[in-house]
Each structure stands twice: as structure tokens, then as C-alpha cells.
GUKEBA-206311 format. One record per residue (C-alpha): residue number from 1; x, y, z. Coordinates in Angstrom, 1 decimal, m for minus. Example, Ala and Ser with C-alpha at 12.3 -4.5 7.8 and 13.67 -1.06 7.14 Angstrom:
2
> num u v w
> 1 12.3 m4.5 7.8
> 2 13.7 m1.1 7.1
END
This chain:
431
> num u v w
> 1 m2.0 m60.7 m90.9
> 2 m0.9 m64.7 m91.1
> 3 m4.5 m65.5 m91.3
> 4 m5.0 m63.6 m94.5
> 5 m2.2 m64.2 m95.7
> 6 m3.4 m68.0 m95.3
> 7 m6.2 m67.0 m97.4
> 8 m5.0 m65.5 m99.9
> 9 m2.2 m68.2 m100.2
> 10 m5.9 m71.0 m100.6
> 11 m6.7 m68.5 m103.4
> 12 m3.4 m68.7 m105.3
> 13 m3.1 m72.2 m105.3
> 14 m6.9 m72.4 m106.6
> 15 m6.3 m69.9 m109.0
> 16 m3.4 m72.0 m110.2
> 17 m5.3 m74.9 m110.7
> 18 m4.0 m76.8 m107.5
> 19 m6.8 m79.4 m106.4
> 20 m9.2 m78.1 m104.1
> 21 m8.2 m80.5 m101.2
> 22 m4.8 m79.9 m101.7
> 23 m4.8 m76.4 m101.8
> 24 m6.2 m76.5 m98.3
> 25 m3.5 m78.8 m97.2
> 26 m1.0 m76.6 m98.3
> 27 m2.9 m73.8 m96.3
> 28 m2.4 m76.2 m93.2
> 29 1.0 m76.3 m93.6
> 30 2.1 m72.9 m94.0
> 31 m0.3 m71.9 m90.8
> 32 2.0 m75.3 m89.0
> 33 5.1 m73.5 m89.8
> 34 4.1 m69.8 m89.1
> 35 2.6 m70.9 m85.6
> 36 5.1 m73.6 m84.6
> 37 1.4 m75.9 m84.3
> 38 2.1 m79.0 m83.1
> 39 0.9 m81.4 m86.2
> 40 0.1 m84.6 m84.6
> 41 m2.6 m83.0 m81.9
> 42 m3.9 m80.7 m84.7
> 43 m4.1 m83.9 m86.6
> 44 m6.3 m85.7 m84.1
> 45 m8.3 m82.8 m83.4
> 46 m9.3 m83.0 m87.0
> 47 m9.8 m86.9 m87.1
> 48 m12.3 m85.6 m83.7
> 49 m14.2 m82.9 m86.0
> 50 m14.9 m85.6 m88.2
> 51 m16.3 m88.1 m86.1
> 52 m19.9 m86.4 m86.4
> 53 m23.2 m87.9 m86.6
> 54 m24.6 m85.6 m88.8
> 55 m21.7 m85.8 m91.1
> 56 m23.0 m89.1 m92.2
> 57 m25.9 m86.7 m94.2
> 58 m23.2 m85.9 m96.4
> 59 m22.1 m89.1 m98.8
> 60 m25.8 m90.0 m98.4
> 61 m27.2 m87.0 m99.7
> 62 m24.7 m86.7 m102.1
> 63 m25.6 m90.5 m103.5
> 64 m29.1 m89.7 m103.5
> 65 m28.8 m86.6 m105.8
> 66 m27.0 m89.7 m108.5
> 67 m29.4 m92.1 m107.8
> 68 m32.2 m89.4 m108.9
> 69 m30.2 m88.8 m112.0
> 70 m29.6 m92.0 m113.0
> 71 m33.3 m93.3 m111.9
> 72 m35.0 m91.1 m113.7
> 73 m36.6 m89.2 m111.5
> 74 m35.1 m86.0 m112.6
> 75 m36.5 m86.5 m115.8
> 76 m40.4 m87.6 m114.7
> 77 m40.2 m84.2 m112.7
> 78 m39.2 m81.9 m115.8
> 79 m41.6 m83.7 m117.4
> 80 m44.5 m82.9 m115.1
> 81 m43.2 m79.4 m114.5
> 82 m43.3 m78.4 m118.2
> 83 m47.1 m80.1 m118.2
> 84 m47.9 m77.1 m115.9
> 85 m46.5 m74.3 m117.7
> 86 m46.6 m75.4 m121.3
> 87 m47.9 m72.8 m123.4
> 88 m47.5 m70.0 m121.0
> 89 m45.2 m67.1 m122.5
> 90 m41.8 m67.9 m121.0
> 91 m42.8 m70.9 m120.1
> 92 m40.1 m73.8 m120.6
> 93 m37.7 m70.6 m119.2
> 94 m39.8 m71.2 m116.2
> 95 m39.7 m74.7 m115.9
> 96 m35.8 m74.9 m115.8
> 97 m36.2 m72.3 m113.3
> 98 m38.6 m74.8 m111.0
> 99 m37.2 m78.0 m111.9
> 100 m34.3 m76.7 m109.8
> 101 m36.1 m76.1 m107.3
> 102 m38.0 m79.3 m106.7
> 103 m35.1 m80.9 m107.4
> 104 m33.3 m79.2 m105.2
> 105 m35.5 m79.9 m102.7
> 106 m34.8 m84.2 m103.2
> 107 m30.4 m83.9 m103.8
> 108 m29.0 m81.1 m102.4
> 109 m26.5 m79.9 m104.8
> 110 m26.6 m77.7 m107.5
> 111 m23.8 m79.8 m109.8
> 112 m26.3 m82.5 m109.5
> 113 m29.3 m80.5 m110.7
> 114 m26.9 m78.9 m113.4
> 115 m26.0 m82.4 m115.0
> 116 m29.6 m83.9 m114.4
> 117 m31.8 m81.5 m115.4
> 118 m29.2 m79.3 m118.3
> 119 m29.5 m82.6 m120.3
> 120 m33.3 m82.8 m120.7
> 121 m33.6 m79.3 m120.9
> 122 m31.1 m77.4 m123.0
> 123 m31.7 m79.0 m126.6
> 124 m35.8 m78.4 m126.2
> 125 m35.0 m75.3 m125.2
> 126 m32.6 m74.0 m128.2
> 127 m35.5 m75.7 m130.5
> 128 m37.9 m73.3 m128.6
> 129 m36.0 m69.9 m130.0
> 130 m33.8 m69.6 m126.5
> 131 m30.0 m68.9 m127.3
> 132 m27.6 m71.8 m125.8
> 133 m26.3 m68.8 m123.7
> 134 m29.2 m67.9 m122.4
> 135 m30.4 m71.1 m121.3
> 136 m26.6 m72.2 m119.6
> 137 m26.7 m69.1 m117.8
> 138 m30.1 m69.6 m116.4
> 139 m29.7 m73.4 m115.4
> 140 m26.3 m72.3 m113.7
> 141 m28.2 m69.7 m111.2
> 142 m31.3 m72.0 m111.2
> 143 m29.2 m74.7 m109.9
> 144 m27.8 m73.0 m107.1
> 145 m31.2 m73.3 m105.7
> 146 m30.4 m76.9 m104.6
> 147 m28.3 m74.8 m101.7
> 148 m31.5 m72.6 m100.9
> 149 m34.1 m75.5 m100.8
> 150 m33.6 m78.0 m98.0
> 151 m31.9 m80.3 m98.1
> 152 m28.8 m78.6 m98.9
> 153 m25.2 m79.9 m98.8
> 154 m24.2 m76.5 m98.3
> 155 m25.9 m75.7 m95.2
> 156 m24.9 m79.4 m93.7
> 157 m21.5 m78.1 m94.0
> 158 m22.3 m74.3 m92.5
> 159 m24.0 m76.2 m89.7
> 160 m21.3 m78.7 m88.8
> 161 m18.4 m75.7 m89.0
> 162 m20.2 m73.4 m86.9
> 163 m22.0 m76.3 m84.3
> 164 m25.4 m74.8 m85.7
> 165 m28.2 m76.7 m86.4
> 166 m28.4 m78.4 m89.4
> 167 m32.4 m78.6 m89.5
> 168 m32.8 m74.8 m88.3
> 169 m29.7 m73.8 m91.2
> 170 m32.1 m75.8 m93.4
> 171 m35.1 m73.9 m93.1
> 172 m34.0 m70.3 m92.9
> 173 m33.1 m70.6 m96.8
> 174 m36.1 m71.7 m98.0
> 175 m37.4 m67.8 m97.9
> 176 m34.6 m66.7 m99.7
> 177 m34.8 m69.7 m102.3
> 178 m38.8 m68.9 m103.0
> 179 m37.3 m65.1 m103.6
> 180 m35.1 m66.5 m106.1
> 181 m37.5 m68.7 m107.7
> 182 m40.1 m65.6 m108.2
> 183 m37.2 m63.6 m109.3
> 184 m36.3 m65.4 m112.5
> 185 m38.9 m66.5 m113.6
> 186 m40.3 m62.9 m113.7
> 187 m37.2 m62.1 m115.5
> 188 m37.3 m65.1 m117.9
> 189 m41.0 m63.7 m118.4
> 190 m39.8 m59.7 m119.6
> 191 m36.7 m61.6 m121.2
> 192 m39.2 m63.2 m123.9
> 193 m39.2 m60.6 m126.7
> 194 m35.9 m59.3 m125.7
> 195 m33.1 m61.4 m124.7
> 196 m35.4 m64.2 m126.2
> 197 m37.9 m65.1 m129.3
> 198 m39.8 m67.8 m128.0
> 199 m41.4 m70.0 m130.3
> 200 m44.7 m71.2 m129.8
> 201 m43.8 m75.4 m130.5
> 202 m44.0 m78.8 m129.0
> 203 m42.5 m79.3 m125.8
> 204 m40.2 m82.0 m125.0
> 205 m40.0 m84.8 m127.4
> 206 m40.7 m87.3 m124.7
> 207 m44.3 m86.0 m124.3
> 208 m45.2 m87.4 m128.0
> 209 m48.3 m89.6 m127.5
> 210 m48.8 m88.9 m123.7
> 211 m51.6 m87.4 m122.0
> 212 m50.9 m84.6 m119.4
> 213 m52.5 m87.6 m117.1
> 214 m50.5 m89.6 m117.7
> 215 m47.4 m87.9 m117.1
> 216 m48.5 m86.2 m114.3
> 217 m49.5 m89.4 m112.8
> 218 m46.0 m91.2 m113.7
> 219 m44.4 m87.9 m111.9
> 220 m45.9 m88.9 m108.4
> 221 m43.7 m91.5 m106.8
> 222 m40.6 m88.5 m108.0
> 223 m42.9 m85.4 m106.2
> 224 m43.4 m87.6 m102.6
> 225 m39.8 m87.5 m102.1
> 226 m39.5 m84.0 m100.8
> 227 m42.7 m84.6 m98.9
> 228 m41.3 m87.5 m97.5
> 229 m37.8 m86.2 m96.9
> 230 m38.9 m82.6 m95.5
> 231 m42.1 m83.5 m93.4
> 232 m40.2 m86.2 m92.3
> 233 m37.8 m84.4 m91.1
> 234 m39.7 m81.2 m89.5
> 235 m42.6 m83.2 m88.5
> 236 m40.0 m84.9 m85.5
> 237 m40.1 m88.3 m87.7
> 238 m36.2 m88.5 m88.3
> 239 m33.2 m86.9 m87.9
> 240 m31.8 m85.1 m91.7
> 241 m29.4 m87.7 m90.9
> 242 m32.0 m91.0 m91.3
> 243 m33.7 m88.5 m93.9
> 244 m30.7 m88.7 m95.5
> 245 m30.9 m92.8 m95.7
> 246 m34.6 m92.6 m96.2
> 247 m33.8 m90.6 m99.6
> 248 m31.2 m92.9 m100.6
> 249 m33.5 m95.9 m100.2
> 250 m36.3 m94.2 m101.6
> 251 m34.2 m93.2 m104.9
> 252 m33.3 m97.2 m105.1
> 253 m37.2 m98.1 m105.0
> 254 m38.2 m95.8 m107.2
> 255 m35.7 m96.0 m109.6
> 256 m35.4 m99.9 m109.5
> 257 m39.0 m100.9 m109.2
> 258 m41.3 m98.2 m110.6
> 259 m39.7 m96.4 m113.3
> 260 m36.9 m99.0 m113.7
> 261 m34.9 m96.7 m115.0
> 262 m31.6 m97.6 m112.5
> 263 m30.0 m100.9 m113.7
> 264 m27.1 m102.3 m111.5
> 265 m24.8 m100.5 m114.2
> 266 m25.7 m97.0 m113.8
> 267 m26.2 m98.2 m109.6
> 268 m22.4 m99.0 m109.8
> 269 m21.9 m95.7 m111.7
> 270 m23.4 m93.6 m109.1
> 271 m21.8 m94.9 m105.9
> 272 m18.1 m94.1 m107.5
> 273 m19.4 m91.2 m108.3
> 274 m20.8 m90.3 m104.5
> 275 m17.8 m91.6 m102.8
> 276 m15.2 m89.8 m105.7
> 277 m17.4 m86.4 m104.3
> 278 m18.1 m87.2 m101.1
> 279 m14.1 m88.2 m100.8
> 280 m13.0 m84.8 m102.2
> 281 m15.3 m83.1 m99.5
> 282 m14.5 m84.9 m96.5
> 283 m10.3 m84.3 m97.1
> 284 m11.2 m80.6 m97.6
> 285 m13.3 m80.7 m94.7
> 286 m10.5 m82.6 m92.5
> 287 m8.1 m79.5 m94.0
> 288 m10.7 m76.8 m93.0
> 289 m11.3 m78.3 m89.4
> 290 m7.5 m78.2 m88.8
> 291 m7.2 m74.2 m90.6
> 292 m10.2 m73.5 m88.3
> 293 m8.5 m74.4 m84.9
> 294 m5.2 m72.8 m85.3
> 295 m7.1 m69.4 m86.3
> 296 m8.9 m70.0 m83.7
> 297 m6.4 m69.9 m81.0
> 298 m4.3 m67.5 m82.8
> 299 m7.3 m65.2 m82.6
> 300 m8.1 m64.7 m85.6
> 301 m11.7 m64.1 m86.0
> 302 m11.4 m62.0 m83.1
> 303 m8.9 m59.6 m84.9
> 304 m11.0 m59.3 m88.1
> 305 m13.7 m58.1 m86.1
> 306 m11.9 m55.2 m84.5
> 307 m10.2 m55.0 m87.1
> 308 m13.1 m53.9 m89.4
> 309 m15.0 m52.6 m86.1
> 310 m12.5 m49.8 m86.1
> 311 m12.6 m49.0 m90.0
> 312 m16.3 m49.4 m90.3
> 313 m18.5 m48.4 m87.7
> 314 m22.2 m48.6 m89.2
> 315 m24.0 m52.3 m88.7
> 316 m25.6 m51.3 m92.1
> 317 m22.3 m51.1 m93.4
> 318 m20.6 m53.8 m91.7
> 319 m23.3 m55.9 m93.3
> 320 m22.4 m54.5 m96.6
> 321 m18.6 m55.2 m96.5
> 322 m19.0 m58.7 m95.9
> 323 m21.8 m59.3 m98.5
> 324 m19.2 m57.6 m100.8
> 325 m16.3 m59.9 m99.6
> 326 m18.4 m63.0 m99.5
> 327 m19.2 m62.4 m103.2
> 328 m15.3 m61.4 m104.4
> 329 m14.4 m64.9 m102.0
> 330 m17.2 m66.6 m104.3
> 331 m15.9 m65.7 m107.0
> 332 m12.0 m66.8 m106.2
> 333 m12.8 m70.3 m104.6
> 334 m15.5 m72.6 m104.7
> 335 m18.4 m72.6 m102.3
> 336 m16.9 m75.0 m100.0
> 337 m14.0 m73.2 m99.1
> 338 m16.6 m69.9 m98.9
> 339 m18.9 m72.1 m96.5
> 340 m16.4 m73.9 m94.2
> 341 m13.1 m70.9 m93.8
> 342 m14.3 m68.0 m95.3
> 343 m17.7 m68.3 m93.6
> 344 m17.1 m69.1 m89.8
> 345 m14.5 m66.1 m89.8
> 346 m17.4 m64.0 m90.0
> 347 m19.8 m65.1 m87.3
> 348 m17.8 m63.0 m84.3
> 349 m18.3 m59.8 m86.6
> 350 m21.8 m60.7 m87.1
> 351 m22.4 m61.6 m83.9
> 352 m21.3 m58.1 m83.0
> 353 m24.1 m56.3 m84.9
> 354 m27.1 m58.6 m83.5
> 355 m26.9 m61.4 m86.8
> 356 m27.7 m64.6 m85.6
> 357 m25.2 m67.2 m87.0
> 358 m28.7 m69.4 m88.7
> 359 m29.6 m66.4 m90.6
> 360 m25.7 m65.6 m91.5
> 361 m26.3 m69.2 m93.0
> 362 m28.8 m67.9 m95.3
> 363 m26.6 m65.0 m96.3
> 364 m23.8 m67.4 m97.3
> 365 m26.2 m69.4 m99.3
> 366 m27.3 m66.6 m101.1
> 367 m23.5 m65.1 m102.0
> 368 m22.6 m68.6 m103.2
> 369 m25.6 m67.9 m105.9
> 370 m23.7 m64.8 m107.2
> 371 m20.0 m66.4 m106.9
> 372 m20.4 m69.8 m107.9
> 373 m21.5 m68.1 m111.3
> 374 m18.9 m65.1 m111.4
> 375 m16.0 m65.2 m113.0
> 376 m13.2 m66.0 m113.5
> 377 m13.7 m69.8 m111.2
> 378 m17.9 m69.7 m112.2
> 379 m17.6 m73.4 m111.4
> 380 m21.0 m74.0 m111.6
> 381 m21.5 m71.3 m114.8
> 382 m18.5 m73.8 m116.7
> 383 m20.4 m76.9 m115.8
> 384 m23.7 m75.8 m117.1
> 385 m21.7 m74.4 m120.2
> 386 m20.3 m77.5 m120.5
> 387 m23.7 m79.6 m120.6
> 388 m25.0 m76.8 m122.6
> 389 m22.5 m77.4 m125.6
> 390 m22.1 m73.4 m125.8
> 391 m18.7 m71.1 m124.9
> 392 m19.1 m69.2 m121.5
> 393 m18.5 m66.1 m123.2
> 394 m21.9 m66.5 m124.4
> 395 m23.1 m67.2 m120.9
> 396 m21.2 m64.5 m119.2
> 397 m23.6 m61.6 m120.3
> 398 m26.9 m63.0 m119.2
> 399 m25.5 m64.8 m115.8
> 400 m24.0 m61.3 m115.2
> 401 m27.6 m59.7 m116.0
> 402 m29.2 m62.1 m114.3
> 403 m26.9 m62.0 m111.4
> 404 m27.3 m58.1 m111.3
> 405 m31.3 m58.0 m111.1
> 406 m32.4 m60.8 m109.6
> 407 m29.7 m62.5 m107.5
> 408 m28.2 m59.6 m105.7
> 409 m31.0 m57.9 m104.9
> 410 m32.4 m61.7 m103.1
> 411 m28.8 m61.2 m101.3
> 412 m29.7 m57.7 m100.3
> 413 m32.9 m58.4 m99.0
> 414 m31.9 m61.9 m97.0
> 415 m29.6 m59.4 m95.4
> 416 m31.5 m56.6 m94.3
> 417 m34.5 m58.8 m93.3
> 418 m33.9 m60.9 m90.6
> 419 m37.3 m62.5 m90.7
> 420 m37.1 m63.5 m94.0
> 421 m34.7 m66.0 m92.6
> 422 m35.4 m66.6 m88.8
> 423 m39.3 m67.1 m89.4
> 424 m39.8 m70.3 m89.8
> 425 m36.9 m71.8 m87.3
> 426 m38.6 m70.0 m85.1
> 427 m42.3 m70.8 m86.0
> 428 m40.8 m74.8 m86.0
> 429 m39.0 m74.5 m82.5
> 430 m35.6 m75.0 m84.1
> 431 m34.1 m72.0 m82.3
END
């Protein structure tokens, strides 16, 4: 009962407006006093969570995804992108829709790919007949793809709070991201005529006076990354860790020498930036660590799982009451709190009904989708709003549509097909 009471105190003091990082301090403290927990070992057992190798993925992931933006690499690879579906029905819907993913696959954060890719995009769009709504609802969901395409922040910090690993957590979202990717853009496709009266117009302004060879060709140094970052990574080359570094010094390359789009101005800009996020993550992290060992020896885990053992006794419907949960939890905290408390709660109940904890990862991943856009915190759904220059309320409806036929049912099927998930980190040796 403490323990969710503990929760539901980190959802109150989100709700409220409390700092993330904070809130899960507070959270410490009332589990210190309800356990008599002595602070100064749960302290250093914190301090010892931290001191993790593949921790140091994090702040350089997280200052590659700037470095992209700033470089402009995120804008050579809308650019390139909309070359390939220009003139298709739907088709700058569908370029949002796989600029995500590709950048996705090179920063490993949706807020990144939100502020990157909203800024070239929305504007074209609205000039193409799509409603502001429309388009911020689709970029928020399309976004969240930079949690389902490796390499993902996300599942760094699924791997590190359930001592998983962070390549095989990597991996077993892909499937679930190409399911996402296929699902909206067939529903950006049925949406023309509808939702949408697409006007057959120029693209992007940029492409005035520029051959489709010539952007495709200035797009290439942008497309190796993931090839770099991936193959190196599941072709035994480096550790995601040195992947990590390898990204970050590829951005600076790129960005300084061949596009020269980074000067030492926006540089300087992008490392606050990193170490103001990176900062914000590691405290809640420290926070979570500490929450995580005094459930753990108060048993918590443990209870929940008799707990809803005894009130549910179906796996199918086990499954289904924590999907459910997981997507209420999305939509009362932020993705972080889902991944590193809510998350690692679970993994003795789905241990219990034969889920292995990598393809629980990819179940997480695909509930933050739904409840980082669900109201009322829709952090990512505010940002894109936000970039977008449009009120939420007119985002609401079509995330909510969009949520409804395309996102849940990817949820669903990760879920109920194990193989979806466990294929490849099997096929690859990771597990």
C-alpha cells in the first residue's frame, strides 16, 4: 500500500507542476520516513547505480540529437525524404511521418526530432492544405518514433534500470517502430480528402533551383550516420557507448566541415542544452535508483504481482491490465518516470506469465507513444503544439484518432506477439 501510495504521491506533485526531479525527491523522502531507510547508505547505493559505463550513452546521445539540429543535418534529411515522396497523394504527411524515423534512428529522442524536424516542416505543410492541428498531432506521435528506432534514450534507461541489455532493448523496438511507421502513413494516406485537402504545390521552399540530384547527393554524409552508428554497433565494431561518441563526433564533422552549418555559437548552444537535459535526467535517475531499492526490499514488486495474480488470473488478461496502466501512468507523468519506476515494477508480473523483460522493453516503448501524447501532461503533444504555432485543442482530436487506430493497435500487437520483438535479438545473438 506505501508503494502506491509513493506513486501516486510522484503523480500529485507532477500534476502540480513540481519539477520532475524534484518530485521524485520528494518520493524518496516520504518512502525514508515510512521505512525508517537509513539515508546515507541509500545515498551511496544510488551514487553506485550511477557509476555505469553505459550510462555515459546518455549526455552523448542526447548532444548528438543538438548537434544534428543545429548542423543541419535534420534539415538535408527532410529535404531528401520529401524528394522521394513529392507528388505522391499524402505525400509531405508521409515525410514528417519518415523524417522521424530516420531521425530517430541518428538522436534518440523524440523532443529533439519534434524541435528539428516541426520547424522545417509545419509552415510547408499548412501551405499544402494540412490544418496546423493536423500536422502538430502527427509530428507529436511521429516523433515518439526516436524511442522505437535504435538508438533510443528511452530504452538506455529501461536497460540500465532493469540490468538488461542495452543493444538487445535496442533492437526489439525496431519491429514495433516499422509497425508505426506503416501505420500512419496509411492513415495520413485515407486522411487526404477527409481530415485533409491536400494541395497539389511546391514543396519546401529550400528546393527552389535544386535538382533532386543534387539534394539527394548533399543528403548523404546526414543518411551514413545511422549506418555508421547501427552497423557499427551490431556488427561487434563498438559498444552503443563508443557509438554514442562516434555520433557525437560524426555530428561535429558533418556539421562543421561539410554542411558548415554548426558555427562555434550554435556549438556552445547545444552543449548547455545537452548538459541542462542530460542534468535533469541523471538527478531523476539518482532519485529512481534510490525509490527502486527501498521497494525492492520492502517487497514491493513482489506484492503487486500477487496482488493482481489473485484478482486476475488470465496471462491474456494480465497483459491487458498493464498495457491499460502503462498508458493511464503515460498519461499522468512523463516517459521517464514510466520507464525507470513505473516500468521495473512490472517485470516480476511479467516474468510470471512467460514475458521476457527485452520484449516488456518494447511494450514500454510502445505505451509511451500513446501517453506521451494523451492528455492532460501530452508533453510531447504541447511541444509539437508549441513549434506548430496552433492551440492543443486543435491537436487533441486527431492525436486522439490517430492514437486510437494506429498507435494502440501497434501496442496491441507488440504485446500479443512475442516475435515481433524477440526476433531479431535473437537472430543477432543478443539474448
Amino acid at each position: 500500500m506505501d508503494g502506491l501510495m509513493a506513486i501516486l504521491l510522484l503523480v500529485v506533485l507532477l500534476m502540480l507542476g513540481i519539477p520532475v526531479a524534484w518530485a521524485f525527491a520528494g518520493v524518496v523522502a516520504y518512502l525514508t520516513l515510512v521505512y525508517d531507510v537509513n539515508l546515507s547508505t541509500l545515498m551511496l547505493q544510488g551514487f553506485r547505480s550511477l557509476n555505469s559505463v553505459v550510462l555515459l550513452s546518455l549526455p552523448l546521445f542526447v548532444l548528438s540529437g543538438y548537434l544534428m539540429q543545429s548542423g543541419g543535418i535534420a534539415r538535408r534529411l527532410v529535404e531528401f525524404i520529401e524528394v522521394l515522396v513529392r507528388g505522391r497523394r499524402g505525400g509531405l504527411g508521409a515525410s514528417i511521418v519518415l523524417a522521424s524515423g530516420v531521425f530517430g534512428a541518428i538522436a534518440g529522442t523524440a523532443t529533439a526530432a519534434v524541435a528539428a524536424i516541426g520547424t522545417i516542416m509545419i509552415d510547408p505543410m499548412e501551405q499544402r492544405g494540412y490544418p496546423r492541428g493536423y500536422s502538430s498531432a502527427l509530428l507529436g506521435i511521429s516523433s515518439l518514433l526516436g524511442i522505437l528506432i535504435p538508438p533510443s534514450i528511452t530504452m538506455i534507461l529501461f536497460a540500465v534500470a532493469t540490468q538488461q541489455s542495452v543493444a538487445a532493448c535496442f533492437v526489439a523496438s525496431i519491429g514495433p517502430g516499422i509497425l508505426l511507421i506503416i501505420g500512419l502513413i496509411l492513415f495520413n494516406w485515407f486522411s487526404v480528402g477527409r481530415l485533409v485537402h491536400e494541395k497539389a504545390s511546391a514543396a519546401l521552399p529550400e528546393f527552389t533551383g535544386r535538382s533532386p540530384g543534387r539534394i539527394a547527393a548533399a543528403a548523404l554524409p546526414a543518411l551514413s550516420l545511422p549506418v555508421i552508428i547501427l552497423g557499427g554497433i551490431y556488427g561487434g565494431i563498438f559498444t552503443p557507448t563508443e557509438a554514442a561518441a562516434v555520433a557525437v563526433l560524426a555530428a561535429l564533422i558533418i556539421g562543421f566541415l561539410i554542411y558548415r552549418d554548426l558555427t562555434w555559437g550554435r556549438l556552445r548552444e547545444s552543449v548547455i542544452a545537452a548538459a541542462e537535459t542530460t542534468g535533469s535526467i541523471i538527478l531523476i535517475l539518482l532519485f529512481s535508483f534510490m525509490i527502486g531499492r527501498i521497494l525492492v526490499a520492502e517487497r514491493v514488486p513482489q506484492e503487486l504481482t500477487e496482488v493482481v495474480s489473485a484478482l486476475v488470473k488470465e496471462p491474456i488478461m494480465i497483459l491487458l491490465a498493464v498495457n491499460v496502466f502503462l498508458i493511464i501512468a503515460g498519461a499522468l507523468i512523463d516517459d521517464v518516470s514510466v520507464t525507470v519506476v513505473i516500468a521495473p515494477l512490472f517485470v516480476p508480473l511479467m516474468a510470471s506469465v512467460d514475458v521476457h523483460p527485452v520484449h516488456f522493453a518494447s511494450i514500454v516503448a510502445a505505451s509511451v507513444v500513446i501517453g506521451a501524447n494523451s492528455p492532460p501532461m501530452a508533453p510531447i503533444l504541447y511541444m509539437a503544439c508549441r513549434i506548430g504555432k496552433v492551440s492543443v485543442h486543435k491537436a487533441v482530436g486527431p492525436a486522439l484518432l490517430m492514437m486510437a487506430v494506429v498507435a494502440l493497435p501497434v501496442m496491441i500487437i507488440t504485446t500479443f506477439v512475442p516475435e515481433l520483438s524477440l526476433y531479431l535479438p535473437r537472430a543477432l545473438g543478443l539474448l
